[in-house]
Backbone as a printed PyTorch tensor [residue, N CA C, xyz], in Angstrom:
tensor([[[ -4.6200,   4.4330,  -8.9050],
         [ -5.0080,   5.3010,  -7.8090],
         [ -6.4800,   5.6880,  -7.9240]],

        [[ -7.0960,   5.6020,  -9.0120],
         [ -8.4020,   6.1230,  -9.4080],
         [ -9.2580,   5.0120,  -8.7500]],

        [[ -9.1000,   3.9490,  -8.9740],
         [ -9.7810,   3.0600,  -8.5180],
         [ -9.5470,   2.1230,  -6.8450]],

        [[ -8.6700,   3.2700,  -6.1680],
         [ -8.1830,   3.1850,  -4.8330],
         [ -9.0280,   4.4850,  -4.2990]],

        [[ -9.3800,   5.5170,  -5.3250],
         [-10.7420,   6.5530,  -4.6250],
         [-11.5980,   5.9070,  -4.7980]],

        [[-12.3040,   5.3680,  -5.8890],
         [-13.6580,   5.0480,  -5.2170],
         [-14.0540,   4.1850,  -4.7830]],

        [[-13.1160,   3.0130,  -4.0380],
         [-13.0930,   2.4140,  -3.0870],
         [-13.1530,   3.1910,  -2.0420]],

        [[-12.5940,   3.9460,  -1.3710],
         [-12.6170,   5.2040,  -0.3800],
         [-13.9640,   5.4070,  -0.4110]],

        [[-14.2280,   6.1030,  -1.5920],
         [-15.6500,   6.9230,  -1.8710],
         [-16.0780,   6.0180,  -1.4800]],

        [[-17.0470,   5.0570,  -1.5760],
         [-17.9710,   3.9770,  -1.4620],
         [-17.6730,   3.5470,   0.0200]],

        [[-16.5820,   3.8770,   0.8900],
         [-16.4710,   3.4430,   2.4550],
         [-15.6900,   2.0930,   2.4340]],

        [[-15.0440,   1.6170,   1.4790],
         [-14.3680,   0.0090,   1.3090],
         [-13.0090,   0.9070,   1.6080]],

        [[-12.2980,  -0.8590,   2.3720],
         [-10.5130,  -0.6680,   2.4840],
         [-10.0960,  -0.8960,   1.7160]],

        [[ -8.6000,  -0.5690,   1.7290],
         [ -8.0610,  -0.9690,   0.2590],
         [ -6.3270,  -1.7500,   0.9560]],

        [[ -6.5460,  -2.7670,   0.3480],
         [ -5.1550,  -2.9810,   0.2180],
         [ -3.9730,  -3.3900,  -0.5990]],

        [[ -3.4660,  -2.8180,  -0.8190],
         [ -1.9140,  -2.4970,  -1.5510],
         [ -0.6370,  -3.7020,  -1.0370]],

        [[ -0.8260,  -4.7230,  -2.4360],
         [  0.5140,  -5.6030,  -2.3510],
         [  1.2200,  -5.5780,  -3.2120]],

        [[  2.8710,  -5.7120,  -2.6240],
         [  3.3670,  -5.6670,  -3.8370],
         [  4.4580,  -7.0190,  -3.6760]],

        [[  4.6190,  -7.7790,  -4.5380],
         [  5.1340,  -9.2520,  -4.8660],
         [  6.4590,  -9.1460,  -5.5330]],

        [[  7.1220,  -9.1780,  -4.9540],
         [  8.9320,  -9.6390,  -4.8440],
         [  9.1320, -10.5970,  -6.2620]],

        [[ 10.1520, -10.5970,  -6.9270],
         [ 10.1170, -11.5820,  -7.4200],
         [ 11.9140, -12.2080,  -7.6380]],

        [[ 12.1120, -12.7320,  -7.3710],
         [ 14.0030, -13.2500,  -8.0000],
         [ 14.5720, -12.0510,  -7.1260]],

        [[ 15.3120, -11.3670,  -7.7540],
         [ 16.4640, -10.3320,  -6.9570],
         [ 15.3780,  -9.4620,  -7.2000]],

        [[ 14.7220,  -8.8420,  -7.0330],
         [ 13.4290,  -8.0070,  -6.2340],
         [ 13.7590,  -7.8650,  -4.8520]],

        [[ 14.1720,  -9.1530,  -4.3160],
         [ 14.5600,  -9.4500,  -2.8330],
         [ 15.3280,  -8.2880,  -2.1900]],

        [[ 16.2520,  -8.1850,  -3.2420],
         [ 17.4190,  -8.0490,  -2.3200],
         [ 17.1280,  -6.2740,  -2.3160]],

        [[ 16.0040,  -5.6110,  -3.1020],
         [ 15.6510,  -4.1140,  -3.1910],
         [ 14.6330,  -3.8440,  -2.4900]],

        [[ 13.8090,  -4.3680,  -1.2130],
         [ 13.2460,  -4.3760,  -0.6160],
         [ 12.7170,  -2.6330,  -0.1810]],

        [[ 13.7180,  -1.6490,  -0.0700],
         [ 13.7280,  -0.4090,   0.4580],
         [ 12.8980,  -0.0950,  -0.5670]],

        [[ 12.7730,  -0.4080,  -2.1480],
         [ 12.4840,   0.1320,  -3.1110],
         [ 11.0240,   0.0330,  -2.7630]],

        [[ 10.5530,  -1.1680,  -2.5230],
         [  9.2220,  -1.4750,  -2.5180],
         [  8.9610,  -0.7400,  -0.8580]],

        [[  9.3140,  -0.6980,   0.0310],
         [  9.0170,   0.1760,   1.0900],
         [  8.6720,   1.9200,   0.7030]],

        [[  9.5330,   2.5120,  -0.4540],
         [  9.1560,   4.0920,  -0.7990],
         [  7.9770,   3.8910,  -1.5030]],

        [[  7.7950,   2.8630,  -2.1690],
         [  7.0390,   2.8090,  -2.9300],
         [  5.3610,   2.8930,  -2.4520]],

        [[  5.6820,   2.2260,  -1.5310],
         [  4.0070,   2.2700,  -0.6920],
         [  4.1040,   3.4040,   0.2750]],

        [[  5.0030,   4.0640,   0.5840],
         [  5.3690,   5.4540,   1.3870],
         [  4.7180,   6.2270,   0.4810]],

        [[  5.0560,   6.1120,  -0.9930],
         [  4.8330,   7.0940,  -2.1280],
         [  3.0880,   6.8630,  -1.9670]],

        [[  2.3560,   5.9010,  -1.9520],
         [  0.9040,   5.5940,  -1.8260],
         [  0.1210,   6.1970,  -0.9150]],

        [[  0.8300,   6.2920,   0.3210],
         [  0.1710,   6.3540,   1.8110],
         [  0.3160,   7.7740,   1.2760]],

        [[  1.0240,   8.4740,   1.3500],
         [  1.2760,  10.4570,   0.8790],
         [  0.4480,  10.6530,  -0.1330]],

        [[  0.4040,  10.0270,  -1.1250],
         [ -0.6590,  10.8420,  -2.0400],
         [ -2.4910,   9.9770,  -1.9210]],

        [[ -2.7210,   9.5670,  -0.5540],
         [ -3.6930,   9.3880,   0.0640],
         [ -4.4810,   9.5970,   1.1270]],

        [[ -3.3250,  10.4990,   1.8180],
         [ -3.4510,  11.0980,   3.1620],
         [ -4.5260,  12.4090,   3.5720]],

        [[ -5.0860,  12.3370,   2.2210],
         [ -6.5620,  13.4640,   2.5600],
         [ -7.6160,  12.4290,   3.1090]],

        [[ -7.3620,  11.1640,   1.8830],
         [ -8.7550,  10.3980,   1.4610],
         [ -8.7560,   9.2870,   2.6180]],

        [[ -7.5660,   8.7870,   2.8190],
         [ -7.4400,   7.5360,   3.7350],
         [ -6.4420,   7.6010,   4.8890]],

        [[ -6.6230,   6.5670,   5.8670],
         [ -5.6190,   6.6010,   6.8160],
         [ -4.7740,   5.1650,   7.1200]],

        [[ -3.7210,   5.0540,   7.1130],
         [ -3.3340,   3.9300,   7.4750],
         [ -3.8650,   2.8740,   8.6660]],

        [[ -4.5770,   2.1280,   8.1630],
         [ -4.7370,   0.7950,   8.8470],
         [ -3.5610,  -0.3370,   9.5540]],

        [[ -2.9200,  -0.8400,   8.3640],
         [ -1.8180,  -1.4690,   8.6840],
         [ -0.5390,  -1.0590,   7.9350]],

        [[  0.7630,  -0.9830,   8.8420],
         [  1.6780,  -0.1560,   8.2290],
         [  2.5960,  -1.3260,   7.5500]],

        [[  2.8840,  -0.7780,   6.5150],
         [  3.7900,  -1.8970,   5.4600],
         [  4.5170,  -2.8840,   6.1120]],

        [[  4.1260,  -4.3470,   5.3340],
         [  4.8340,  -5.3370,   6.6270],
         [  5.5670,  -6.0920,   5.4080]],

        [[  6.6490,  -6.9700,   5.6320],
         [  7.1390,  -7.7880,   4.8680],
         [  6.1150,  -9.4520,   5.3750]],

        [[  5.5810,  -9.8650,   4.2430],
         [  5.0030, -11.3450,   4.6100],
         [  5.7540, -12.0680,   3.0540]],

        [[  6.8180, -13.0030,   3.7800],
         [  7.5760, -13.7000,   2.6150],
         [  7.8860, -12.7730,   1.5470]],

        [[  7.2590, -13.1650,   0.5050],
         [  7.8710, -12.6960,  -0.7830],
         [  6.9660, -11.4230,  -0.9420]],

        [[  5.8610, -10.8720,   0.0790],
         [  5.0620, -10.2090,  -0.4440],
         [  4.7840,  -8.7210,   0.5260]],

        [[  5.3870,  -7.3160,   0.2020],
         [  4.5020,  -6.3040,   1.3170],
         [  3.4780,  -5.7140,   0.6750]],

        [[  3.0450,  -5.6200,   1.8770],
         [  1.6310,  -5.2350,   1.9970],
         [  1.4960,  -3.9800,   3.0010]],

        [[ -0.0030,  -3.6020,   2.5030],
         [ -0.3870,  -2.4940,   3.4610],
         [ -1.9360,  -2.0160,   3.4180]],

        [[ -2.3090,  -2.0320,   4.4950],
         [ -3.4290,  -1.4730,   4.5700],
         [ -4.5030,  -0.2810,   4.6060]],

        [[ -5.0310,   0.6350,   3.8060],
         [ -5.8700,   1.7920,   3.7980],
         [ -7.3900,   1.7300,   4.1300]],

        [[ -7.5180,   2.1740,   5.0870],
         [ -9.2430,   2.5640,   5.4040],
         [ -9.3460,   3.7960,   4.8920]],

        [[-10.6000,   4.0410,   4.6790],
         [-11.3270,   5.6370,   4.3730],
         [-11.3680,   6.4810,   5.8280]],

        [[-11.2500,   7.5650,   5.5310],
         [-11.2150,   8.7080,   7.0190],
         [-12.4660,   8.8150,   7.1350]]])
């Protein structure tokens, strides 16, 4: 997270993936709180860009600086 502020600080996006792996699959919700848990304890510094997407094996999400 430290190094997701001063990306912020400095005016850069940040984006947050997280990679599935074997039965990972099938816990998908897990990895959805998980970047929920990201976006909340960023919501001073950044704003959502792109909202958590499933791409194959991999979600993702996008943070700009406010």
């Amino acid at each position: 997270m430290k190094a997701a502020q001063r990306f912020f600080e400095e005016g850069d996006k940040v984006k947050v993936t997280l990679r599935f792996r074997g039965r990972e699959m099938a816990h998908q919700e897990l990895g959805m709180k998980l970047l929920q848990r990201v976006k909340e304890d960023t919501v001073e510094i950044a704003k959502v860009e792109s909202e958590p997407k499933l791409e194959g094996r991999q979600m993702m999400m996008v943070l700009a600086p406010r």
